[in-house]
KEKE-3310 file (N, C-alpha, C; in steps of 0.2 Angstrom, whole numbers, plus 5000, padded with zeros to 4 digits):
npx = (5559:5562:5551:5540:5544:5542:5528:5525:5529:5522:5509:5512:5514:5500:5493:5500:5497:5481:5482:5487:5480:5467:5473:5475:5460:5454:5461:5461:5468:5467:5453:5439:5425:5428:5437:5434:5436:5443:5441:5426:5422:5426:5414:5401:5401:5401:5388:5380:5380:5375:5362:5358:5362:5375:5378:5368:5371:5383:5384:5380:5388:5398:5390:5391:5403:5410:5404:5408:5423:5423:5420:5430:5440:5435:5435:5447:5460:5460:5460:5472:5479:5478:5484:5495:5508:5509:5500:5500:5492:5481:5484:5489:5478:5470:5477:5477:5466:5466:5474:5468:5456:5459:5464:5453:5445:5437:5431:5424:5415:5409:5397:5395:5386:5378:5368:5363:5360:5352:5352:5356:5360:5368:5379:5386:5393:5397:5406:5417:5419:5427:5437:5447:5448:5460:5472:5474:5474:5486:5495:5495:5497:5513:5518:5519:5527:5539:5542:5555:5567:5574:5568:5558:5565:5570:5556:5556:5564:5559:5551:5538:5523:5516:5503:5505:5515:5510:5500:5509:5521:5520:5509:5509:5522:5518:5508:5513:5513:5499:5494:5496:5490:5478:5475:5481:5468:5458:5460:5456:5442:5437:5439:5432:5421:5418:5418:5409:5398:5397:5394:5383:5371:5358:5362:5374:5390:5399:5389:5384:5394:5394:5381:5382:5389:5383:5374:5380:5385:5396:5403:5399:5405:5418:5418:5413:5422:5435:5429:5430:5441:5447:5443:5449:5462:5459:5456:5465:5474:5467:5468:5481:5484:5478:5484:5497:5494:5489:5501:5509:5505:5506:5520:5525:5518:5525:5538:5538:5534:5536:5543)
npy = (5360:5361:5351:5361:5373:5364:5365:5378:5379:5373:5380:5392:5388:5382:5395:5406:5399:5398:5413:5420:5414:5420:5431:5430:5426:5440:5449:5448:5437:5427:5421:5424:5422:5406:5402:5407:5419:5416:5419:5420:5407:5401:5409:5406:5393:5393:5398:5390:5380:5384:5387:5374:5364:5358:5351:5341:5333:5329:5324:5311:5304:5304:5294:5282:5281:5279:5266:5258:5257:5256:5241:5236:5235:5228:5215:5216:5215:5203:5192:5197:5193:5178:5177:5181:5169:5165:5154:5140:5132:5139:5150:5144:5139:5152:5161:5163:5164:5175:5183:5187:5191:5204:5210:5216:5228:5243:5251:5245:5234:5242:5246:5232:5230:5238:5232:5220:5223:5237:5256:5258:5261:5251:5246:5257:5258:5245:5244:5255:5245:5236:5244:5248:5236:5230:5238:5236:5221:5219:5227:5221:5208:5212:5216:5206:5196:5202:5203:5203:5193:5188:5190:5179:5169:5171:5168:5157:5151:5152:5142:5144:5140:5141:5148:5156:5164:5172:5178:5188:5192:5189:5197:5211:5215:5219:5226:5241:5243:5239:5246:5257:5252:5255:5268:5270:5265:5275:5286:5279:5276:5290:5294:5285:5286:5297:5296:5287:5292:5299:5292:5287:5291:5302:5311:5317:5321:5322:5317:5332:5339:5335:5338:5351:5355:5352:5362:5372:5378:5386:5390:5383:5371:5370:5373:5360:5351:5358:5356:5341:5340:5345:5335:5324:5327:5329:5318:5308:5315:5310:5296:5295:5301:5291:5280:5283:5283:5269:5261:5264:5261:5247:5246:5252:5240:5229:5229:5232:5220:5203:5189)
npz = (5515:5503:5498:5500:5492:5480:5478:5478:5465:5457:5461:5456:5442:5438:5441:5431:5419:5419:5420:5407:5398:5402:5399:5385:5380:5384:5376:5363:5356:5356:5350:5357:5356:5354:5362:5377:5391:5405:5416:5414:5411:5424:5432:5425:5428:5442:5440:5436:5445:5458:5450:5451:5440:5437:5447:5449:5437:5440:5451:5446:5439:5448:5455:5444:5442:5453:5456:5445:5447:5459:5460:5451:5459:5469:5464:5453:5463:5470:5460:5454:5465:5462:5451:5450:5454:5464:5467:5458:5450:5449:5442:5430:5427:5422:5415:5402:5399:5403:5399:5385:5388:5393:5383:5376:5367:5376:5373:5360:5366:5373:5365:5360:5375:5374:5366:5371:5384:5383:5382:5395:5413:5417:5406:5405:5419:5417:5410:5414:5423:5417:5410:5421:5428:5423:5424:5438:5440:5433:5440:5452:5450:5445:5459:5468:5459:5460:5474:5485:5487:5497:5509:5506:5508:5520:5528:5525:5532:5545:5547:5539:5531:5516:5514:5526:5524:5511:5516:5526:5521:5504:5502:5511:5506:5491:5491:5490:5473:5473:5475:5468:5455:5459:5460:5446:5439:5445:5439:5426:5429:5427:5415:5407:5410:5406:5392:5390:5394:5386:5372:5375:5384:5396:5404:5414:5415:5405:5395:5397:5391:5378:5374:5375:5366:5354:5357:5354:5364:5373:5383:5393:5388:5390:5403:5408:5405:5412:5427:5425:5422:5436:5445:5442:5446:5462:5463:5462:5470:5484:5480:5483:5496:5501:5499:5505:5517:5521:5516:5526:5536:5534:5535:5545:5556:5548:5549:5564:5568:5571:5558)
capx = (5560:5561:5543:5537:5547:5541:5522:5524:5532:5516:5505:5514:5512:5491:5491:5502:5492:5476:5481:5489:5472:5464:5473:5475:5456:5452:5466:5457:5473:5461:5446:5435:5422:5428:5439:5430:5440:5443:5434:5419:5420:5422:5408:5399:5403:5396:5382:5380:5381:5368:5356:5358:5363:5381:5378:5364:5375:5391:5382:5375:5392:5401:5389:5393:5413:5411:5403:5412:5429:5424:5415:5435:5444:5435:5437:5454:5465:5460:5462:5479:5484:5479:5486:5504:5511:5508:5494:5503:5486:5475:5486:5489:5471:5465:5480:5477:5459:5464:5477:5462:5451:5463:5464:5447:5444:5432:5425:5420:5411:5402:5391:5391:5384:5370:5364:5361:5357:5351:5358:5354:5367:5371:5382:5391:5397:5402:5414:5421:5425:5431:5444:5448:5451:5468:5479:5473:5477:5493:5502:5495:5503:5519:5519:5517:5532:5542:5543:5563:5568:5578:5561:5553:5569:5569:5550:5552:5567:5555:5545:5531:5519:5514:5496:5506:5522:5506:5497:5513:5527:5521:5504:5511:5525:5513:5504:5512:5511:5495:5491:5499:5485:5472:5477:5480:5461:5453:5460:5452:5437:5433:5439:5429:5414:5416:5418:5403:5392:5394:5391:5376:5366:5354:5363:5380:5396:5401:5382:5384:5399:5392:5374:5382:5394:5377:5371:5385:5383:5406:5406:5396:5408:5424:5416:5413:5430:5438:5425:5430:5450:5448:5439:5451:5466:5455:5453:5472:5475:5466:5470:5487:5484:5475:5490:5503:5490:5488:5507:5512:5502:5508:5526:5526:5517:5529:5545:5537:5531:5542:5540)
capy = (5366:5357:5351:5370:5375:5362:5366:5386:5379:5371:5385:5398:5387:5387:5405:5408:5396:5402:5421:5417:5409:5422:5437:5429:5428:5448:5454:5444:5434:5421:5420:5426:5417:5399:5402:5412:5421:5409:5421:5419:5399:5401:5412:5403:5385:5393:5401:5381:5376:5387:5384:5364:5360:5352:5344:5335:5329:5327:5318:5305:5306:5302:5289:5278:5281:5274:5259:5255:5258:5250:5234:5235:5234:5221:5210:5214:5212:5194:5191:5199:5189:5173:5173:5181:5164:5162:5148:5140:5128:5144:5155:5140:5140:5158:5166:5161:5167:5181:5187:5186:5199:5209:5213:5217:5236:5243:5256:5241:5231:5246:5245:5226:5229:5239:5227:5215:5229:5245:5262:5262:5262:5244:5246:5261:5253:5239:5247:5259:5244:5233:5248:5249:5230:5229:5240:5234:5215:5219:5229:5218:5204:5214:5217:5199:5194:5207:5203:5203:5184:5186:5188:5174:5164:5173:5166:5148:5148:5151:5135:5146:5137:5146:5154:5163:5168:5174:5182:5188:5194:5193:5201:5216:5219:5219:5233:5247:5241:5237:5254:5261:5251:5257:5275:5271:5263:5279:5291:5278:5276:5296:5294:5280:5289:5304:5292:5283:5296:5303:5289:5285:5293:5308:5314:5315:5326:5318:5320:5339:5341:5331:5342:5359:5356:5351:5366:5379:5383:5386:5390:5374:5366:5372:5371:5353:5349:5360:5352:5334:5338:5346:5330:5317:5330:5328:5309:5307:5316:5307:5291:5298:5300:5283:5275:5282:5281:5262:5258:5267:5255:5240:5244:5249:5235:5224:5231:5230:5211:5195:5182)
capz = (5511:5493:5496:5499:5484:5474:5478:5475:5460:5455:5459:5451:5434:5437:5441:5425:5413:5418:5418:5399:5397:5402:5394:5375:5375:5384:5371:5356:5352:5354:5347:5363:5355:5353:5368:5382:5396:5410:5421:5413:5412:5429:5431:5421:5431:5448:5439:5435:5450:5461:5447:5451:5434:5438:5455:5446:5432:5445:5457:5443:5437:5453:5456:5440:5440:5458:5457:5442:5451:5467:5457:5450:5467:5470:5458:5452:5469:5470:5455:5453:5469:5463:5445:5452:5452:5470:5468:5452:5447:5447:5438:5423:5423:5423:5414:5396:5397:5405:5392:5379:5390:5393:5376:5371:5368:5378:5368:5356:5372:5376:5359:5363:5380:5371:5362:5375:5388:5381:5385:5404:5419:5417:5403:5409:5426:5416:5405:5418:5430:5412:5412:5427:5431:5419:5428:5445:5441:5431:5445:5458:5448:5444:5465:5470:5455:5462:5482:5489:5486:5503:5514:5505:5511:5529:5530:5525:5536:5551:5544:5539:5525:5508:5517:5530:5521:5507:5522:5531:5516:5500:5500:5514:5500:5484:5493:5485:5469:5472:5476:5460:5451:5462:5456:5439:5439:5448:5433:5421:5430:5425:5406:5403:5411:5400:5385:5390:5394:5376:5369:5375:5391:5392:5409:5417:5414:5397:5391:5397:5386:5372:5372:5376:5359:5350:5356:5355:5373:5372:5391:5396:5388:5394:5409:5411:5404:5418:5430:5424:5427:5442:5448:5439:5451:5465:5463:5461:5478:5486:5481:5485:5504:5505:5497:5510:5526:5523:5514:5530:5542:5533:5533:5554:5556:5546:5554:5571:5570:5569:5555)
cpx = (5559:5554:5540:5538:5544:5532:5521:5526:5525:5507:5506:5512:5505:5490:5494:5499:5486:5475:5482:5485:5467:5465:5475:5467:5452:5456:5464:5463:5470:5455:5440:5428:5420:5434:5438:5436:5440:5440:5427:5417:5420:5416:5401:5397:5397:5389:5376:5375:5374:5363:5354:5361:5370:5381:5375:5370:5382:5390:5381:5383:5399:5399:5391:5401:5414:5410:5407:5420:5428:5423:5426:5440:5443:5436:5445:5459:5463:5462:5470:5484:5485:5483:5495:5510:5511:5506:5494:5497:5482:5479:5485:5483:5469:5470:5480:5470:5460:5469:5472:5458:5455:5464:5458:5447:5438:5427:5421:5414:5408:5397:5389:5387:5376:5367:5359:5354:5353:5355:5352:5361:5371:5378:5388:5396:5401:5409:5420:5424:5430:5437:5448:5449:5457:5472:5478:5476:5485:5498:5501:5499:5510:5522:5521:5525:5538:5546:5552:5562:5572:5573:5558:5559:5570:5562:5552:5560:5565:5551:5540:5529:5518:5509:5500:5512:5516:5505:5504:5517:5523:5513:5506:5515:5526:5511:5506:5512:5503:5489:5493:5493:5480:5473:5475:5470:5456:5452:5456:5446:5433:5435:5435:5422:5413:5416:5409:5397:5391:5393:5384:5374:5363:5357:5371:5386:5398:5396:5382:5385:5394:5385:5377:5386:5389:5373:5373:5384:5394:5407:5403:5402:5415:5424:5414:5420:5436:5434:5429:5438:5452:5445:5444:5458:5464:5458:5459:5474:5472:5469:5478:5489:5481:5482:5497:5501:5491:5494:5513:5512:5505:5515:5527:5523:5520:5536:5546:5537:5538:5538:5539)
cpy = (5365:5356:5357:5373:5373:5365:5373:5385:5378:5377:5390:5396:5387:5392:5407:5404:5399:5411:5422:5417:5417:5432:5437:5431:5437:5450:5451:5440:5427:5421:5419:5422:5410:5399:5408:5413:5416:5412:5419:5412:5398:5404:5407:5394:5388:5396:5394:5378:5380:5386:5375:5361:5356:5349:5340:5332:5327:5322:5310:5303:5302:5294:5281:5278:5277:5269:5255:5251:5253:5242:5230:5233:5227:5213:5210:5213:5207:5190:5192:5194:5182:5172:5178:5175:5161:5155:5147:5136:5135:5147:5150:5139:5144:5160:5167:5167:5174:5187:5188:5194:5204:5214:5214:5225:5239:5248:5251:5235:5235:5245:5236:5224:5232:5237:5224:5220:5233:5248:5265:5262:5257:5243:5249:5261:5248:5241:5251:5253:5238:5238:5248:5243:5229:5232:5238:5226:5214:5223:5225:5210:5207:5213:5210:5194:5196:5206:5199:5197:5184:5188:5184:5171:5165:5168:5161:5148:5147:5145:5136:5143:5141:5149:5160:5166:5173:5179:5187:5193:5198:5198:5210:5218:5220:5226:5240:5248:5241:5242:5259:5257:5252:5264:5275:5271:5269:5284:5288:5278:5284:5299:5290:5283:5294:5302:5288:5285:5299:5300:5286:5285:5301:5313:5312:5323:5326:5321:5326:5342:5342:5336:5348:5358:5355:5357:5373:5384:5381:5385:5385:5367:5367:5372:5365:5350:5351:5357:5345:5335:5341:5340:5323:5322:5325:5321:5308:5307:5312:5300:5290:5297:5294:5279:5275:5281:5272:5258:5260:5263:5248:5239:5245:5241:5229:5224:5230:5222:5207:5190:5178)
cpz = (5504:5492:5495:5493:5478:5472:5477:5468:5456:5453:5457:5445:5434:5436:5433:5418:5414:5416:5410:5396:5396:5397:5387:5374:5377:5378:5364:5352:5350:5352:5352:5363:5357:5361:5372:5388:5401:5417:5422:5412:5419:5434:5431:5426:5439:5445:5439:5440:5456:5458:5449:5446:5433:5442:5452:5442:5435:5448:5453:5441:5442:5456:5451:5440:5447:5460:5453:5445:5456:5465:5455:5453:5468:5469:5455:5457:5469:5465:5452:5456:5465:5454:5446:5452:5457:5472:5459:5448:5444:5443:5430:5419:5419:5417:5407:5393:5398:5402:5387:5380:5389:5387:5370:5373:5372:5378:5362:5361:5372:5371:5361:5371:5379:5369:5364:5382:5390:5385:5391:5406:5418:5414:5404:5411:5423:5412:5410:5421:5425:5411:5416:5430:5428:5424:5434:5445:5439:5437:5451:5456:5448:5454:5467:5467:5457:5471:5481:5489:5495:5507:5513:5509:5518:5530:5528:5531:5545:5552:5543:5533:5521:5511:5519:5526:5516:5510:5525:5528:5510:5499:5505:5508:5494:5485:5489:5477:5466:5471:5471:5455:5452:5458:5448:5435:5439:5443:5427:5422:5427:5416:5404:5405:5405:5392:5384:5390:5387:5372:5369:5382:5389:5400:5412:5414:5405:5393:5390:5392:5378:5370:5369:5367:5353:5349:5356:5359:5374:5381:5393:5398:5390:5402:5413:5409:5410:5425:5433:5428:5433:5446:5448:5443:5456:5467:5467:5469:5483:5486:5485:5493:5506:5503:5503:5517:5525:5520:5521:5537:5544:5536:5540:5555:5556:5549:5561:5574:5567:5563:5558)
residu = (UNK:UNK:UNK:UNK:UNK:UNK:UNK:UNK:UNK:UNK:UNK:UNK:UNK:UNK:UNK:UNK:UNK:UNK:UNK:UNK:UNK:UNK:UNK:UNK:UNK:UNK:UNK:UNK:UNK:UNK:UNK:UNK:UNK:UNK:UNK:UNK:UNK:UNK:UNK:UNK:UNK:UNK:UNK:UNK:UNK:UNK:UNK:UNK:UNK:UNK:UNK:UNK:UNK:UNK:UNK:UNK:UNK:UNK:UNK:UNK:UNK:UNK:UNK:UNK:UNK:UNK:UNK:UNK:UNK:UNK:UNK:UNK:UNK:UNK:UNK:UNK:UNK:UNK:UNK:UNK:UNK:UNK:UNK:UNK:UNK:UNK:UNK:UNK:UNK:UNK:UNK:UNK:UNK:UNK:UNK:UNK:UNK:UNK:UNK:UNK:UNK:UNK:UNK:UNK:UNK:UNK:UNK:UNK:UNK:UNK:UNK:UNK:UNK:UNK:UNK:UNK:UNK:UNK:UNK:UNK:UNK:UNK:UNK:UNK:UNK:UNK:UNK:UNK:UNK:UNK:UNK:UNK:UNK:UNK:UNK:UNK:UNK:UNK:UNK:UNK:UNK:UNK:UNK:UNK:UNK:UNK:UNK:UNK:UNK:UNK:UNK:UNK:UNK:UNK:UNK:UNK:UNK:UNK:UNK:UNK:UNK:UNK:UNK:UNK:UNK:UNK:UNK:UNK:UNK:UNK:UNK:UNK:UNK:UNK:UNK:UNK:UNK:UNK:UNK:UNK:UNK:UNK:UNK:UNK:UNK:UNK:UNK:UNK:UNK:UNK:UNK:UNK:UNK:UNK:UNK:UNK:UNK:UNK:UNK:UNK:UNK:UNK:UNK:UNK:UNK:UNK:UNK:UNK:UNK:UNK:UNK:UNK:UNK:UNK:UNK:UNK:UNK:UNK:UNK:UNK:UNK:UNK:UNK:UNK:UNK:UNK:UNK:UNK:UNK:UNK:UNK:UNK:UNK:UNK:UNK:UNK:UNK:UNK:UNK:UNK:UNK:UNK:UNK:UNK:UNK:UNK:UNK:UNK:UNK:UNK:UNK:UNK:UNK:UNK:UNK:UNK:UNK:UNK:UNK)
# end
């Protein structure tokens, strides 16, 4: 009942922002001009959209936020696991260097990625999955730091070795943690797109924005902005339902099985 509650809660506030929205600027409290009715931006958005003109720039748009992202998954969970403290060689190696990068901004790489690069896809990718690897290896470290000290002592008192206790404990109860950096990730993945596209590409969401406000096309632009945070919603949900499907699996799984 409180679920139901709380989700009519939520779309009562949409409906009431948007109508808000939509009667400041009919009634000219706002500048109908600089803010357009919200019908008309969605109007305007489908009109878009049959024409081709945001698929194209979504599709190109989804393709770059995704491989970044993905390039980021892959690389930061491992990464995460091995400098957790688990594997205390690797970590004393890696962890120095990896305080360094961490703290490189990655609105100023991108210009140094041009350099090197030019302004194609390359650069893009890179910076999206440079965002998007931090919070992935810091919660998947925080998860790993964090594991319940009285299952690590249940598992060695089976006489399991470091792999399986790794395999077995604490990677299973890293998972949801690790899955809070996966998320966090997904959100950056569509900020750094929309940052990267207006810094430099001739196509995508960003660049849309970025044209139409060059070209005082007003509903364009409100248009891909509401576009983007329905997307960067979207995303979230999603990651949402993967996070409880496979935290869901692990934890049967783990209560069903014996150390």
């Amino acid at each position: 009942m409180k679920s139901k509650l709380k989700f009519a809660c939520k779309i009562f506030s949409i409906i009431l922002l948007f109508g808000l929205w939509e009667f400041m600027s009919r009634t000219e409290i706002l500048n109908p001009v600089l803010v357009p009715a919200f019908s008309d931006v969605v109007k305007n958005i489908w009109d878009m959209f049959l024409g081709g003109t945001f698929t194209k720039h979504l599709v190109i748009s989804l393709k770059r936020a995704g491989i970044g992202f993905a390039l980021a998954v892959i690389a930061g969970i491992p990464m995460g696991l091995l400098l957790g403290g688990w594997f205390r060689t690797v970590q004393k190696s890696l962890e120095w260097l990896m305080a360094i990068f961490s703290q490189v901004n990655p609105f100023v790489m991108f210009h140094i990625l041009i350099l090197f690069l030019g302004i194609g896809e390359e650069p893009k990718i890179i910076i999206i999955m440079w965002a998007c690897l931090w919070p992935i290896v810091t919660n998947t470290i925080t998860g790993i730091q964090n594991v319940n000290e009285t299952l690590l002592k249940a598992a060695r008192s089976f006489g399991l070795g470091k792999i399986a206790i790794f395999l077995k404990v604490v990677f299973p109860a890293s998972l949801t943690s690790i899955f809070t950096g996966i998320r966090i990730s997904a959100g950056y993945s569509v900020f750094m797109l929309v940052a990267a596209e207006m810094m430099g590409a001739s196509s995508g969401l960003g660049w849309l924005i970025k044209n139409s406000e060059e070209n005082y096309q007003i509903l364009n632009i409100y248009g891909g902005a509401l576009v983007i945070a329905l997307l960067g919603v979207l995303i979230d949900g999603v990651m949402q339902a993967l996070e409880k499907k496979f935290t869901g699996r692990v934890k049967v799984h783990y209560s069903n099985s014996e150390i």
